[in-house]
N, C-alpha and C positions, 0 to 999 in steps of 0.2 A: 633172403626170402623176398619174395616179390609180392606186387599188391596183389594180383591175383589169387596167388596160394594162401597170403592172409585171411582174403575173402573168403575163399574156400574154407580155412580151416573154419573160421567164424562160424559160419553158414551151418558147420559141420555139429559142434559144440552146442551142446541140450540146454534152454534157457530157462533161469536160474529166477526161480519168482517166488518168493516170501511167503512164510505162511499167515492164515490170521491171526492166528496169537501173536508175531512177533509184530504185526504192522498195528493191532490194537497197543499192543507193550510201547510200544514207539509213541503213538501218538501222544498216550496218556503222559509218559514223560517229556513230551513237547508241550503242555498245558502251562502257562504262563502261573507261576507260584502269583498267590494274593498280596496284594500290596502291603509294604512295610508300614507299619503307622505310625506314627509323629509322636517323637519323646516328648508328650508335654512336660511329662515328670522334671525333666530337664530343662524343659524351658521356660518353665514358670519363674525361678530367679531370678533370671535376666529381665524378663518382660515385669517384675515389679521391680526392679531395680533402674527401669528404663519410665517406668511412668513416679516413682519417686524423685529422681533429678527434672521429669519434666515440671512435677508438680511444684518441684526447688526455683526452679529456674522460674516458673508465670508467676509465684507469691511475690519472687525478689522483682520481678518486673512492676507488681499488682501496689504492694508495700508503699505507701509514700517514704521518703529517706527519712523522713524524722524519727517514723516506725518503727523502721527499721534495724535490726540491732548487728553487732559485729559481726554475727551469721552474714551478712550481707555483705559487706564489705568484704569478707573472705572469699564469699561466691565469686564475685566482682573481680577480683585477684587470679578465681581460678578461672573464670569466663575470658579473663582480657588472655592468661598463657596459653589456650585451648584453640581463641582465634589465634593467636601470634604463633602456634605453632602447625594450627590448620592453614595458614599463609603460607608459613616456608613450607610444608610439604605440597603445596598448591592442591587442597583439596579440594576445589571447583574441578577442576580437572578430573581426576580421581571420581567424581561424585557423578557426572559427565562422560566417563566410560565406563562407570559400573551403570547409570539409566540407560544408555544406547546398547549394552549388553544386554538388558533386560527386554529390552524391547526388541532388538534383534532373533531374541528367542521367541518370544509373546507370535512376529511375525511369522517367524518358517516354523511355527506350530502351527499357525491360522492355515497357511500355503500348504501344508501336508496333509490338513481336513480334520483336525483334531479343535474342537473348539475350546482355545486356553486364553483365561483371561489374565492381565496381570496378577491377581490376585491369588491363582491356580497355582503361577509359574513361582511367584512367592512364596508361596506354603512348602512346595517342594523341596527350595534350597534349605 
């Protein structure tokens, strides 16, 4: 078959155009579903579990040593293997390509016209 006679047949061939029900049916299932919302349920745990050690951690700093009772010196113990083991896995680093990831994103959201702010791109993850 040559270009010709393709053309021809084309040419030939009754065009085929949608009715409005199916292109309304279409659209509406092209409608972006509502945002999922944030399991606080879930996350409340962690985020008191996360301001209980902070709170651990600023008395044991706050405490004079005399004050201070063996609660502290255990913290002490568990703060000195937390760094000593935040060194070996070199978590400056770590800590250092998860911010430049964050911020990588923050960026070519800003560049795409979408205004996100850290605090946006945080919530999401």
């Amino acid at each position: 078959m040559t270009n010709e006679e393709l053309d021809r047949t084309l040419l030939q061939t009754p065009k085929v155009i949608p009715s409005d029900g199916f292109v309304n049916a279409t659209m509406r299932r092209l409608q972006a579903p509502p945002p999922i919302a944030f399991p606080w349920k879930s996350a409340w745990p962690g985020l008191a579990a996360w301001v209980i050690v902070l709170a651990w951690f600023l008395a044991s700093l706050l405490l004079p040593t005399g004050a201070a009772s063996d609660a502290s010196g255990t913290f002490a113990m568990i703060y000195a293997t937390i760094v000593t083991a935040a060194e070996t896995i070199e978590a400056g680093w770590l800590s250092f390509a998860l911010l430049l990831s964050l911020f990588s994103v923050v960026v070519s959201l800003r560049l795409t016209g979408k205004k996100a702010s850290v605090a946006e791109v945080w919530g999401r993850l």
